[in-house]
Backbone and ligand atoms as CSV (ligand in chain L), in Angstrom:
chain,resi,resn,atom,element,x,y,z
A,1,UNK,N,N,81.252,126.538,64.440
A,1,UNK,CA,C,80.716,127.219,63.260
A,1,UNK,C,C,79.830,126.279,62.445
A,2,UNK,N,N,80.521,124.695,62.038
A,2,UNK,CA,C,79.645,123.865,61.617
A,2,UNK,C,C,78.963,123.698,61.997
A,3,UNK,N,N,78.715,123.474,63.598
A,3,UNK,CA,C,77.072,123.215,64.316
A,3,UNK,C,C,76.057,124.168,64.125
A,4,UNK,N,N,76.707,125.279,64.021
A,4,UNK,CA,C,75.616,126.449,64.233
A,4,UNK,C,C,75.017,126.132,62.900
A,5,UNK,N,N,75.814,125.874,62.005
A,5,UNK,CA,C,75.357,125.954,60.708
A,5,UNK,C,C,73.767,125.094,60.473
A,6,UNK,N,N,74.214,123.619,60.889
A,6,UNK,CA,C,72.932,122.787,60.749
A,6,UNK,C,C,71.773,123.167,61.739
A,7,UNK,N,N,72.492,123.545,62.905
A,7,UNK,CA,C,71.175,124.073,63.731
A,7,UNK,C,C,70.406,124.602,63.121
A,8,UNK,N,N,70.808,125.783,62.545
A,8,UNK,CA,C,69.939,126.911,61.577
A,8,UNK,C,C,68.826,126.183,60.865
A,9,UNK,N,N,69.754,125.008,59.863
A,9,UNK,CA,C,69.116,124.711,58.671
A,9,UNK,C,C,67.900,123.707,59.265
A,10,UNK,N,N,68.222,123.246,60.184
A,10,UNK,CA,C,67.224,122.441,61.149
A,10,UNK,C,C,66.083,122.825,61.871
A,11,UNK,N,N,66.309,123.912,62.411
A,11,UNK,CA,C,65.381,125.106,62.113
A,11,UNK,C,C,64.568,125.592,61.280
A,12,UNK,N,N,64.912,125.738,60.181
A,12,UNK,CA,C,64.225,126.360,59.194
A,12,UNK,C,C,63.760,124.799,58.648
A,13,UNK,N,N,63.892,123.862,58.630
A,13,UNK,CA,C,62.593,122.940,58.384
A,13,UNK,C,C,61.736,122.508,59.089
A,14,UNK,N,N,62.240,122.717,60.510
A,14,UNK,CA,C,61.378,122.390,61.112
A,14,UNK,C,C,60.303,123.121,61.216
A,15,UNK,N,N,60.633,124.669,61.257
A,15,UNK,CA,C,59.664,125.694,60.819
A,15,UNK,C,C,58.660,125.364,59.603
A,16,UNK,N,N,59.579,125.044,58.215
A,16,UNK,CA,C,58.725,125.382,57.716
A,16,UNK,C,C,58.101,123.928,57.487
A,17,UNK,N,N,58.002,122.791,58.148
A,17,UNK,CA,C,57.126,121.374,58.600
A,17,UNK,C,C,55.203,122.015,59.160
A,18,UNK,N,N,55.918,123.013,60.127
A,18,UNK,CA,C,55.175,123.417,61.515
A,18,UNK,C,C,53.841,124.252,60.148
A,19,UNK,N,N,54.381,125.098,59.501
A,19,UNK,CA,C,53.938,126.325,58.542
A,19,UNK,C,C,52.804,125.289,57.867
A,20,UNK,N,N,52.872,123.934,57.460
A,20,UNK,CA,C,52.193,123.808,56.902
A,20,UNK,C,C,50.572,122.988,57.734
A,21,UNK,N,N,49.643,123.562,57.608
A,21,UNK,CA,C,48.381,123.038,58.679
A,21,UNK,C,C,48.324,121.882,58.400
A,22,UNK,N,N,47.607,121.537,59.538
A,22,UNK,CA,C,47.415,119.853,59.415
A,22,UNK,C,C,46.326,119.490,58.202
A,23,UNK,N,N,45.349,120.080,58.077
A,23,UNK,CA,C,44.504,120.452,57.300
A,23,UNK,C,C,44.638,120.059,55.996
A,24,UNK,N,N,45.607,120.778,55.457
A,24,UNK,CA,C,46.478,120.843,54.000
A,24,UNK,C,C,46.379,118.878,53.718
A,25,UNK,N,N,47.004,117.996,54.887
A,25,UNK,CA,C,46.652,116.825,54.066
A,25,UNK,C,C,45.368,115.807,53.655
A,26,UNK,N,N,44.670,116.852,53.343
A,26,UNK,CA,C,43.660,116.373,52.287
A,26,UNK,C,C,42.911,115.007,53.496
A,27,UNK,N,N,41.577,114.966,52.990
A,27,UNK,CA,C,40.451,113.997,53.534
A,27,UNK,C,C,39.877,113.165,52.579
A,28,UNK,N,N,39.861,111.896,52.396
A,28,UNK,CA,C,39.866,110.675,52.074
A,28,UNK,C,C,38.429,111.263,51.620
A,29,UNK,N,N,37.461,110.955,52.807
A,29,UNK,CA,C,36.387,111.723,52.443
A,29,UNK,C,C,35.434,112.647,51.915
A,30,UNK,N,N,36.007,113.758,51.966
A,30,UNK,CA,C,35.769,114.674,50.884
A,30,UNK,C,C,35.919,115.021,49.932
A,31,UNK,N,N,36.932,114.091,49.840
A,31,UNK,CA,C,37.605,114.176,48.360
A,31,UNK,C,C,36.951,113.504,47.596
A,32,UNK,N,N,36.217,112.293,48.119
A,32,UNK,CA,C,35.193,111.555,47.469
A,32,UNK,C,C,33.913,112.016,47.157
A,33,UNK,N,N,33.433,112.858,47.904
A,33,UNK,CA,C,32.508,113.598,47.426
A,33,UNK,C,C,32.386,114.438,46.430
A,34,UNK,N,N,33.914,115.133,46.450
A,34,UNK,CA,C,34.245,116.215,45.757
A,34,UNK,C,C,34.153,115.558,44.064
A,35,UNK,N,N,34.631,114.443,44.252
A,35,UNK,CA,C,34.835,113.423,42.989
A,35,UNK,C,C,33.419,113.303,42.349
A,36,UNK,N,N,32.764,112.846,43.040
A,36,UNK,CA,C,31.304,112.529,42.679
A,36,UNK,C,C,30.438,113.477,42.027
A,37,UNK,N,N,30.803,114.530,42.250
A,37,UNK,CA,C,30.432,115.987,42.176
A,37,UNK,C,C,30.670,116.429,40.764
A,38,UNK,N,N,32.007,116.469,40.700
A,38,UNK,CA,C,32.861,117.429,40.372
A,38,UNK,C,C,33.436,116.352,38.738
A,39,UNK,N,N,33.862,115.070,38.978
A,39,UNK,CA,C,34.842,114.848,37.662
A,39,UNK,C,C,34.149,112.756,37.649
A,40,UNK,N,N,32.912,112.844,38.198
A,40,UNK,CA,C,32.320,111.575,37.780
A,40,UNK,C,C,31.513,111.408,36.574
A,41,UNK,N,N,31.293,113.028,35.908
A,41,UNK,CA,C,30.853,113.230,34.718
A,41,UNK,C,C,31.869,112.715,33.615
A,42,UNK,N,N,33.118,112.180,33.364
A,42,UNK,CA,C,34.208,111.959,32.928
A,42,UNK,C,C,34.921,110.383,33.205
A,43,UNK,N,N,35.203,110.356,34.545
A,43,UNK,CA,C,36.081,109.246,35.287
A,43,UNK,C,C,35.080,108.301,36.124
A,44,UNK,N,N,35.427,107.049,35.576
A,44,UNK,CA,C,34.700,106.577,37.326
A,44,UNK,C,C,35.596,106.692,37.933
A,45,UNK,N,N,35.072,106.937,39.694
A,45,UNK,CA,C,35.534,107.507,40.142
A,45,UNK,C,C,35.992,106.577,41.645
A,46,UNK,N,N,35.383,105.551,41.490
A,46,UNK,CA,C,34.711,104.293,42.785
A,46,UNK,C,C,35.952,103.047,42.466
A,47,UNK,N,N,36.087,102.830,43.012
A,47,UNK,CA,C,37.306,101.641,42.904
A,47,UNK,C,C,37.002,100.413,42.166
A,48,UNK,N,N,36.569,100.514,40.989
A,48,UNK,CA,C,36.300,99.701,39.909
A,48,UNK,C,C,36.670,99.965,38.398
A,49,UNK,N,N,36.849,98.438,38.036
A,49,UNK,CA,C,37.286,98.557,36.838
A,49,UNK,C,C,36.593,98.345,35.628
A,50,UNK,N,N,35.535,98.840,36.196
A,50,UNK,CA,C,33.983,98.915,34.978
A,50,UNK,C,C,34.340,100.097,33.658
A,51,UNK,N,N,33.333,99.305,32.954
A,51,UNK,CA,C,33.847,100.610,31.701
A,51,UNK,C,C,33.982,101.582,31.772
A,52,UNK,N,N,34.721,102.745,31.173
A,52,UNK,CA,C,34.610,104.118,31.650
A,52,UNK,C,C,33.418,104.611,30.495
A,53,UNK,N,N,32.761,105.562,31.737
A,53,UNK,CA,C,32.120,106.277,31.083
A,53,UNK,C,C,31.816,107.220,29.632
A,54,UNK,N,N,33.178,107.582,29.495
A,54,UNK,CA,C,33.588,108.325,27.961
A,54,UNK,C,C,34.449,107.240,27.749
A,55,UNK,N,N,35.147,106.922,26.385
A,55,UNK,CA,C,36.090,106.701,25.733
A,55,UNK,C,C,38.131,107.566,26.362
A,56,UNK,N,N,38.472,106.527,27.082
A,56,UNK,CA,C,39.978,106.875,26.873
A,56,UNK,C,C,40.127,108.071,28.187
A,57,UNK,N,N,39.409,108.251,28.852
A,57,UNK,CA,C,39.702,108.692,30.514
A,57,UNK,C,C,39.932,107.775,31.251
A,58,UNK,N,N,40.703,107.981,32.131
A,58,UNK,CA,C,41.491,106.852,32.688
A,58,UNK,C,C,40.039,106.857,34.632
A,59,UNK,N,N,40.499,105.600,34.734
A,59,UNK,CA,C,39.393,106.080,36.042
A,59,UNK,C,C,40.319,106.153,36.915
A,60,UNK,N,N,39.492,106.397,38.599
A,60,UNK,CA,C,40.569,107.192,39.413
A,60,UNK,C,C,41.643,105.608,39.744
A,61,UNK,N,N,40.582,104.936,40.062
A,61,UNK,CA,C,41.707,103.360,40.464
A,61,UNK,C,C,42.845,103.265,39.200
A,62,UNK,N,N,42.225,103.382,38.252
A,62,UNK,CA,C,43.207,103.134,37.199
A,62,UNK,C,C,45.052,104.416,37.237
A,63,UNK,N,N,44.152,105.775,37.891
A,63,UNK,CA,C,45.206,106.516,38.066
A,63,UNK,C,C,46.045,106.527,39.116
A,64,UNK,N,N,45.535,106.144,40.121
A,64,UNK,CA,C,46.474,105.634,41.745
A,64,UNK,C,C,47.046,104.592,40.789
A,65,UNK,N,N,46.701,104.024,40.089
A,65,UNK,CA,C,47.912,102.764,40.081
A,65,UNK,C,C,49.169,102.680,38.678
A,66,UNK,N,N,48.743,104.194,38.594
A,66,UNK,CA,C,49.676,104.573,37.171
A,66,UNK,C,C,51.397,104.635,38.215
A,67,UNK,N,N,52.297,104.338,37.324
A,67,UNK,CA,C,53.138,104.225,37.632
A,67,UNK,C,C,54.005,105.688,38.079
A,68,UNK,N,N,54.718,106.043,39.392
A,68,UNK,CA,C,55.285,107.253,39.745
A,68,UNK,C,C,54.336,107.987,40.291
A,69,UNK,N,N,52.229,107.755,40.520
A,69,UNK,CA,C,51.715,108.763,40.596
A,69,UNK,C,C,51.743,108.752,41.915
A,70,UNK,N,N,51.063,110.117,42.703
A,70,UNK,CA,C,51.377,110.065,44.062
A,70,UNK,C,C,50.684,111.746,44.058
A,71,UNK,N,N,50.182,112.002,45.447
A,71,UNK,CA,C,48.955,112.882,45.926
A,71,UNK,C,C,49.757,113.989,45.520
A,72,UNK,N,N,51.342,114.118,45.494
A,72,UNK,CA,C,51.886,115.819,44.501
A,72,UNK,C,C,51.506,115.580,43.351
A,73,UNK,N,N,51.503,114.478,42.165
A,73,UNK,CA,C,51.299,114.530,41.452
A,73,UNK,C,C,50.192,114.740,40.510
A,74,UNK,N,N,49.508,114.277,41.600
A,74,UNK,CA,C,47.862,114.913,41.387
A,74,UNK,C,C,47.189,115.836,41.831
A,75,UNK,N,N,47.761,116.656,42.908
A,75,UNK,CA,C,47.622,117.776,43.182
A,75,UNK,C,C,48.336,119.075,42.018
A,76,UNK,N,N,49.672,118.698,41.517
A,76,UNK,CA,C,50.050,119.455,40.503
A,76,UNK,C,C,49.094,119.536,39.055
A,77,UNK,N,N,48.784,118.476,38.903
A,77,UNK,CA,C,48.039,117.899,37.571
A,77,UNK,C,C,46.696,118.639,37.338
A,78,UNK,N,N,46.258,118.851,39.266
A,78,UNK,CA,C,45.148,119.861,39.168
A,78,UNK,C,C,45.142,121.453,39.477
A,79,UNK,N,N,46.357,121.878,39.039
A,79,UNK,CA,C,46.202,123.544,38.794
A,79,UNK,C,C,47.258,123.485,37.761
A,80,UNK,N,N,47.684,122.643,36.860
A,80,UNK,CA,C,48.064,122.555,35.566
A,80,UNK,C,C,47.255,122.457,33.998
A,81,UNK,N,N,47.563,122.846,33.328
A,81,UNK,CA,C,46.046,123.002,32.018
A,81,UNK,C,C,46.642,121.582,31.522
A,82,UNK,N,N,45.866,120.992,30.578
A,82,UNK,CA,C,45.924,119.966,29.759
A,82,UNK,C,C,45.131,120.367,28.448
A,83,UNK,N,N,45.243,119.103,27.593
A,83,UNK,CA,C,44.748,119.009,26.506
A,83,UNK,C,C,42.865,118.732,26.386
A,84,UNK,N,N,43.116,117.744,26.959
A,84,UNK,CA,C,41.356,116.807,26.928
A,84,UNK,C,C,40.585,117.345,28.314
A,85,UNK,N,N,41.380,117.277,29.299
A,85,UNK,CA,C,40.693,117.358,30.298
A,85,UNK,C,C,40.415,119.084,30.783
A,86,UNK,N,N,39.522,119.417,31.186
A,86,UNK,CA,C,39.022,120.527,31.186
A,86,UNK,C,C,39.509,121.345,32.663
A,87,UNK,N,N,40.488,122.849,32.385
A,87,UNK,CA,C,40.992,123.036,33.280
A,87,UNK,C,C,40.504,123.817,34.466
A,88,UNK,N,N,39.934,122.944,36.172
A,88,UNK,CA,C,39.396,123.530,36.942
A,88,UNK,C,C,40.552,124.708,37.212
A,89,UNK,N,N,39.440,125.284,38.174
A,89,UNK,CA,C,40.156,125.868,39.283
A,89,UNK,C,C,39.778,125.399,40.354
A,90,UNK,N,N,40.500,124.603,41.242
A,90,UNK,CA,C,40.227,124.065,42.487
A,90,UNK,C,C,40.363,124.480,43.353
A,91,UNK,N,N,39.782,124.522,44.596
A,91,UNK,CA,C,40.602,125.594,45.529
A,91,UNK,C,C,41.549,124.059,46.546
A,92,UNK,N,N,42.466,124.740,46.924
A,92,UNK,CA,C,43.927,123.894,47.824
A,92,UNK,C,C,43.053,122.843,48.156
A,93,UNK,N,N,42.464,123.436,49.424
A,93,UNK,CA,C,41.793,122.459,50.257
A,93,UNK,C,C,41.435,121.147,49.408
A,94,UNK,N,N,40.745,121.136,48.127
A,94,UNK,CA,C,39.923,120.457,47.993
A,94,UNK,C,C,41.137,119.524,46.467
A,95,UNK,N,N,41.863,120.338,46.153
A,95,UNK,CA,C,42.788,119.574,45.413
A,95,UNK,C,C,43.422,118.253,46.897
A,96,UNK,N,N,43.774,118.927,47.754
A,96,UNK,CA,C,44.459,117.684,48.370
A,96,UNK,C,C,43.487,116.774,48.802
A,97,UNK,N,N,42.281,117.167,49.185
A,97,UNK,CA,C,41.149,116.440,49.747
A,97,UNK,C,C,41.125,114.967,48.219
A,98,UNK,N,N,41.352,115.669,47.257
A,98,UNK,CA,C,41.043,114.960,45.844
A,98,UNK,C,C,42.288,114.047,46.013
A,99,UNK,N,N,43.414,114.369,45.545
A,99,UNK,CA,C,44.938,113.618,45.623
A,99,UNK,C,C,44.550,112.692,46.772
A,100,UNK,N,N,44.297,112.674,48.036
A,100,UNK,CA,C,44.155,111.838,49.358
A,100,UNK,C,C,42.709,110.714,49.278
A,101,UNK,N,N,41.879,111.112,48.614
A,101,UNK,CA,C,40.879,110.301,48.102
A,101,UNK,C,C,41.492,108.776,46.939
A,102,UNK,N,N,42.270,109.606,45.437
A,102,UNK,CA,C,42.580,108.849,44.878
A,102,UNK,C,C,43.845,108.203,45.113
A,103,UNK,N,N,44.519,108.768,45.983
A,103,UNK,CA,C,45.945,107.609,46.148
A,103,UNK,C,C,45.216,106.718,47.157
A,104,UNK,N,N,43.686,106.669,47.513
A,104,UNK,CA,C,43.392,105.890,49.070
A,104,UNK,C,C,42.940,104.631,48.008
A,105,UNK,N,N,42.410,104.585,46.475
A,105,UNK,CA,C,41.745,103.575,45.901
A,105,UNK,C,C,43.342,102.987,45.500
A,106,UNK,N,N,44.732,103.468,45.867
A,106,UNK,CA,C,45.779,102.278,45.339
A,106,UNK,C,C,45.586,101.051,45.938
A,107,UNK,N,N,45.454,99.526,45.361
A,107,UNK,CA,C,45.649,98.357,46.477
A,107,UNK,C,C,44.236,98.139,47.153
A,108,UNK,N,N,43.505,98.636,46.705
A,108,UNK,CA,C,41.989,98.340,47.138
A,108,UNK,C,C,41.537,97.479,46.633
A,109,UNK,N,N,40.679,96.374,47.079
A,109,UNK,CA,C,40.034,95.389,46.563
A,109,UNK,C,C,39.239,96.072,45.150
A,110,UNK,N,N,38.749,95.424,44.049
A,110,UNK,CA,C,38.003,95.995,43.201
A,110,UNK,C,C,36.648,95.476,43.599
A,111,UNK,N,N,35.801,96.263,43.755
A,111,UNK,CA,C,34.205,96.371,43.900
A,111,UNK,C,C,33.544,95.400,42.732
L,1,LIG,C1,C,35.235,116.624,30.826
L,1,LIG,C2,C,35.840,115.367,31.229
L,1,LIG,C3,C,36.692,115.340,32.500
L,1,LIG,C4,C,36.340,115.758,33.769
L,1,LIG,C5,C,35.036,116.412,34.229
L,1,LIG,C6,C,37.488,115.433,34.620
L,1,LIG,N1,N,38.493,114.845,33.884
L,1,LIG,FE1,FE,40.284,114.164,34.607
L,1,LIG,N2,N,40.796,113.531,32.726
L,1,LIG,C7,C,40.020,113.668,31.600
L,1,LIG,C8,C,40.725,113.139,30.454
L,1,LIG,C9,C,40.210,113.119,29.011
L,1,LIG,C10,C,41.947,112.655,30.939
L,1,LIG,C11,C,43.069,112.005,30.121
L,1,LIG,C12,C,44.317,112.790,30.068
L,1,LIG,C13,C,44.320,114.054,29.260
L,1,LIG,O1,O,43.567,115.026,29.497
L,1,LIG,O2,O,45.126,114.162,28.348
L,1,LIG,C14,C,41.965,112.921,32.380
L,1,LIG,C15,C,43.009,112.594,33.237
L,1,LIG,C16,C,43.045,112.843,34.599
L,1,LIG,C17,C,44.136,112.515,35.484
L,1,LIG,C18,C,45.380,111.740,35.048
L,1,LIG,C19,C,46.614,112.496,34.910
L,1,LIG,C20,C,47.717,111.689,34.275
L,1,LIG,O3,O,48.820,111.824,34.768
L,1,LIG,O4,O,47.471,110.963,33.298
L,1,LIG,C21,C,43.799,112.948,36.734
L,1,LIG,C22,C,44.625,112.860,38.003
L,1,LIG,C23,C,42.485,113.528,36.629
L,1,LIG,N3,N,42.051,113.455,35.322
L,1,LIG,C24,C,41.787,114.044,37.691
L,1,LIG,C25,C,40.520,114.610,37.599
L,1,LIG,C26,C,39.784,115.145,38.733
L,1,LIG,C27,C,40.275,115.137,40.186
L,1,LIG,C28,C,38.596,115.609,38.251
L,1,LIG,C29,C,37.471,116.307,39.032
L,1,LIG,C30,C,37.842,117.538,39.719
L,1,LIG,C31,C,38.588,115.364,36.807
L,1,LIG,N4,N,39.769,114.754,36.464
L,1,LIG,C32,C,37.544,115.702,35.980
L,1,LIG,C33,C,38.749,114.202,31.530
L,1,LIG,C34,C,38.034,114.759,32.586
C-alpha cells in the first residue's frame, strides 16, 4: 500500500517535470536583447558598475547579486506591480528569457 503510494506521487512529478517545455528555461541571449530594448531606458543593464542612468535603480549586475535573488524571483517581480518601476506585461517566454539573462551577470567579471 506504501509503495503504491510513492509510486503515484513519483509519478505525478515526474509528469509534471516532463509538462514543463524545455523552452520555458529562458535564453541568456534574448533576454539580453530583450533588456536592451525594453528596461535599459532605466537600469544598466551590461555587467557594470557604472553610474546608473536615473537616480536609485538598481542595475541588472547589481540585482543578480542582491541577496536571496534568483530567476523565480525575478520572474515573479515581473508580473507583480510595484511602486517606481513601471508595470509590464511580459509575455512567459520572455520574462524567463529576462530572469536567465540577469542571474547569468552573477560572478561575472565587471566590464
Ligand atoms: C521606468 C524605469 C524602469 C524601467 C523601464 C524598468 N525598471 Fe526595473 N526598476 C525600476 C526601479 C525604479 C526599480 C527599484 C525598485 C522599485 O521599483 O521600487 C527597479 C527594480 C527592478 C528589479 C529589482 C527587484 C528587487 O527585488 O529589488 C528588477 C528585477 C527589475 N527592476 C527588472 C526590470 C526589467 C527586467 C525591466 C525591463 C523589462 C525593467 N526592470 C525596466 C525602474 C525601471
Amino acid at each position: 500500500m506504501k509503495t503504491s503510494y510513492l509510486l503515484l506521487i513519483t509519478l505525478i512529478l515526474a509528469l509534471a517535470c516532463a509538462a514543463v517545455p524545455a523552452a520555458l528555461a529562458g535564453s541568456v541571449f534574448q533576454g539580453h536583447a530583450y533588456a536592451v530594448r525594453m528596461c535599459a531606458e532605466c537600469h544598466s543593464v551590461e555587467a557594470t558598475n557604472e553610474i546608473e542612468p536615473l537616480f536609485d535603480v538598481p542595475s541588472f549586475y547589481v540585482i543578480a547579486h542582491m541577496p536571496g535573488m534568483s530567476k523565480l524571483a525575478i520572474s515573479v517581480w515581473l508580473r507583480t506591480s510595484h511602486d517606481k518601476m513601471p508595470d509590464f506585461i511580459i509575455p512567459r517566454q520572455d520574462r524567463e528569457n529576462l530572469a536567465a539573462y540577469i542571474m547569468s551577470l552573477k560572478g561575472k567579471r565587471l566590464r
